[in-house]
Backbone as JSON, one array per atom type, in Angstrom:
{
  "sequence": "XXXXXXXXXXXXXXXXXXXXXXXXXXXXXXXXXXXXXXXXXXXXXXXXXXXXXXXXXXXXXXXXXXXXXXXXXXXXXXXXXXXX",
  "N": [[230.8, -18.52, 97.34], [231.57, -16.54, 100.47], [230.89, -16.49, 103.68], [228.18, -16.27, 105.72], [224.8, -16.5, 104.33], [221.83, -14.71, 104.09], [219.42, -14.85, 106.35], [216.54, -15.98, 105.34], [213.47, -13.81, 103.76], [210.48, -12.62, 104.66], [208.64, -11.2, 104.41], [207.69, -9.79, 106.78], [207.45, -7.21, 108.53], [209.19, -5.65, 110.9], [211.37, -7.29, 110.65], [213.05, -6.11, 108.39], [214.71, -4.31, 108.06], [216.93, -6.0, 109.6], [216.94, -7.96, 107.56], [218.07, -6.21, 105.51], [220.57, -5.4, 106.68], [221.97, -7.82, 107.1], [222.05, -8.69, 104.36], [223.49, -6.9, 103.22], [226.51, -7.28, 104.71], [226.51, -9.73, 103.71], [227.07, -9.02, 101.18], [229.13, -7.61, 100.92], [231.41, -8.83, 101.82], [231.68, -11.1, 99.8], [232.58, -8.76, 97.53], [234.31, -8.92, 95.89], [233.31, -11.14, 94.1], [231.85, -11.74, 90.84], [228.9, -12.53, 90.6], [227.93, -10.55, 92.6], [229.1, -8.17, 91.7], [227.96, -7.32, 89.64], [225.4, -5.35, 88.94], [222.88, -5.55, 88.08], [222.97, -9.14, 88.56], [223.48, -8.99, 91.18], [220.82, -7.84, 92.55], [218.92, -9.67, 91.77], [219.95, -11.43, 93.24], [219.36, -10.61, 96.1], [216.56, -10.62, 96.08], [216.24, -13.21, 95.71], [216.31, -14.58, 98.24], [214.13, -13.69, 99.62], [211.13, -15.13, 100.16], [207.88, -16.05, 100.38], [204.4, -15.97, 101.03], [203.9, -13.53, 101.87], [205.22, -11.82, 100.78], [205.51, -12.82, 97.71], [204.55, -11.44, 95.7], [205.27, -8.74, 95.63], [207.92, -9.3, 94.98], [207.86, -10.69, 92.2], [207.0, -8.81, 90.94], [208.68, -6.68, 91.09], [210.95, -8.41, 90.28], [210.12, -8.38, 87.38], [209.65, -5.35, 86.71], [212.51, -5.03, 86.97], [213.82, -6.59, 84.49], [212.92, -5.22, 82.71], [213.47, -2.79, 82.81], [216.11, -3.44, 81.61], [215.88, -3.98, 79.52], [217.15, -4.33, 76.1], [215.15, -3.7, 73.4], [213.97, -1.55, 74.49], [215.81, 0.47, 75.07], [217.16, -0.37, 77.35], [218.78, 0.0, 80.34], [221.87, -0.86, 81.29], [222.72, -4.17, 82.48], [224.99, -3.7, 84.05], [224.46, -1.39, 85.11], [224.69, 0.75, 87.69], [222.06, 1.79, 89.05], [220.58, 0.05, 88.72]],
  "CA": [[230.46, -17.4, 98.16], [231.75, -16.62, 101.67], [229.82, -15.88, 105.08], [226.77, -16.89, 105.92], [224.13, -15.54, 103.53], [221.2, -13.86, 104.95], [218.3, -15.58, 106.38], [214.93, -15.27, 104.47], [212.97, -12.58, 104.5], [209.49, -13.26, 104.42], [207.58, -9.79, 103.97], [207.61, -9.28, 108.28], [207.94, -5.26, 108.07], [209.7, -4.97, 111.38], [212.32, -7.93, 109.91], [213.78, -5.6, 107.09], [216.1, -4.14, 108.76], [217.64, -6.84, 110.11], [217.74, -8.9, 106.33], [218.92, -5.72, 104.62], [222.13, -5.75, 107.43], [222.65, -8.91, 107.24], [222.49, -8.9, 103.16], [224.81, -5.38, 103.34], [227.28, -7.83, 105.0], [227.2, -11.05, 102.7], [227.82, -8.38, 99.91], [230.6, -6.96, 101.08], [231.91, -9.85, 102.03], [231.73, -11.4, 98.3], [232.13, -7.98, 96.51], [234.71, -9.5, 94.24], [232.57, -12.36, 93.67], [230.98, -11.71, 89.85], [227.52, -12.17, 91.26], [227.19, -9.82, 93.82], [229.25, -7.05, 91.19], [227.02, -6.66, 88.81], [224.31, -4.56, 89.95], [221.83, -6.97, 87.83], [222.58, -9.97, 89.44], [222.9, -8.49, 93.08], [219.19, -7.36, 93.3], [218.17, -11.29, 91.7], [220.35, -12.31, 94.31], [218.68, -10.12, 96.96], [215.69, -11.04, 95.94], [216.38, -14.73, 95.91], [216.21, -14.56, 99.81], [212.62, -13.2, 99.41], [210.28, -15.68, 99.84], [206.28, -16.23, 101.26], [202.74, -15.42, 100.93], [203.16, -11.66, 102.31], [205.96, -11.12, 99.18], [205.82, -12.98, 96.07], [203.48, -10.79, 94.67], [206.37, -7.98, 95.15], [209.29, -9.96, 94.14], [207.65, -10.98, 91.0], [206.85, -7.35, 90.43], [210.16, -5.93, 91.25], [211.41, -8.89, 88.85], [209.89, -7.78, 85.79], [210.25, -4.2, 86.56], [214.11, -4.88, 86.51], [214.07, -7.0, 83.48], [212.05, -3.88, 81.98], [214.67, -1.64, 82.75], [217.45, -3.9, 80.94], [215.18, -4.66, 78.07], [217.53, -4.2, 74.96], [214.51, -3.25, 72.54], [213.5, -0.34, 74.87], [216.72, 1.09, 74.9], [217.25, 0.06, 78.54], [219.93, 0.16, 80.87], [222.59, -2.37, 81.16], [223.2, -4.85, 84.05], [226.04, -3.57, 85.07], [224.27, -0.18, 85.69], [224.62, 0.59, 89.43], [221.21, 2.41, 89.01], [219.31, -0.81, 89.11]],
  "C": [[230.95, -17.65, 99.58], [230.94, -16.17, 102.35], [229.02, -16.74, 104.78], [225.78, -16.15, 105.28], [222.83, -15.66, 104.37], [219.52, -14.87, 105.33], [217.11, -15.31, 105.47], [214.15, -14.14, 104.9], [211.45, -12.79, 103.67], [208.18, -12.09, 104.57], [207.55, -8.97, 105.72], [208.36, -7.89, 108.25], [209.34, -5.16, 109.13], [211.02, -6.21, 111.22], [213.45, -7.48, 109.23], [214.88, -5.27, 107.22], [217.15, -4.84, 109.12], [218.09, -7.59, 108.52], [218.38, -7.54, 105.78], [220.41, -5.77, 105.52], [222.62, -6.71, 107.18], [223.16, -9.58, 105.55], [223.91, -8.16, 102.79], [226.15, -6.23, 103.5], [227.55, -8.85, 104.49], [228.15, -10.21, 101.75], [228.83, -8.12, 100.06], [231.6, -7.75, 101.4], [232.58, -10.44, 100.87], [231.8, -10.27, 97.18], [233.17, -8.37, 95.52], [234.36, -10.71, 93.5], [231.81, -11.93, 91.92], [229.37, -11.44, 90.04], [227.13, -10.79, 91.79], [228.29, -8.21, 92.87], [228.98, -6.35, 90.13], [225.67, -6.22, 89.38], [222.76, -5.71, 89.54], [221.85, -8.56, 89.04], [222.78, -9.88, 90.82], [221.79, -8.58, 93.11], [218.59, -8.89, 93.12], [218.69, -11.59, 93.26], [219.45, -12.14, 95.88], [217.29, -10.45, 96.93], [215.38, -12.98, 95.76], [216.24, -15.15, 97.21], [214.75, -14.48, 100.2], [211.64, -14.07, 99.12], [208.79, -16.11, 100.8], [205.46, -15.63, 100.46], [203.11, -14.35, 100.66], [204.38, -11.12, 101.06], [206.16, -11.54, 98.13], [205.53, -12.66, 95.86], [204.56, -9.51, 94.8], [207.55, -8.04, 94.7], [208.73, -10.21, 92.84], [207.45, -9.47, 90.24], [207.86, -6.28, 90.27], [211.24, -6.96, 89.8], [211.44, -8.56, 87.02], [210.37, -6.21, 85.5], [212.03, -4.3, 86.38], [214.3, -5.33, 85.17], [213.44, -5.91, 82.44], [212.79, -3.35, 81.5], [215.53, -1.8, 81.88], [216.88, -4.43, 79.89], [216.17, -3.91, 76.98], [216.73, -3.32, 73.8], [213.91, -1.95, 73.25], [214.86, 0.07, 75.46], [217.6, 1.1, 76.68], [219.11, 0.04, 79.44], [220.55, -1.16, 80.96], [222.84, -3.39, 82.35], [224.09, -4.41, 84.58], [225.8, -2.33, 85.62], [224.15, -0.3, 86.99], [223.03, 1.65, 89.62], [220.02, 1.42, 89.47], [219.48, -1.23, 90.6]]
}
């Protein structure tokens, strides 16, 4: 991966802004990277940045809900959907 990838982001509301810019810009950076062009593993990735008290309890929740989505036996969507 190139750049500098995005500092943590640790649930601080008025923060967000600043990690989603600064994620916006790894991505684009690496968009022919594999990782970051499947829409599946982007959001892990985005969410790999995501860590503390004030948000594991929504990263773990946003986790499953994605793996939901791409569940096979419920007919779900595919990783490479740009939906997730």
């Amino acid at each position: 991966m190139k750049g500098s990838p995005p500092k943590e982001f640790d649930g601080t509301r008025f923060k967000l802004e600043t990690f989603g810019n600064n994620f916006s810009i790894y991505q684009r950076i690496n968009q022919k990277n594999q990782v970051i062009k499947e829409p599946y593993s982007r959001v892990l990735m985005a969410m790999s940045f995501m860590k503390g008290p004030k948000i594991q309890d929504w990263v773990r929740a946003q986790m499953r809900g994605l793996d939901d989505k791409v569940d096979p036996n419920k007919r779900g969507l595919f990783e490479s959907d740009e939906t997730l």
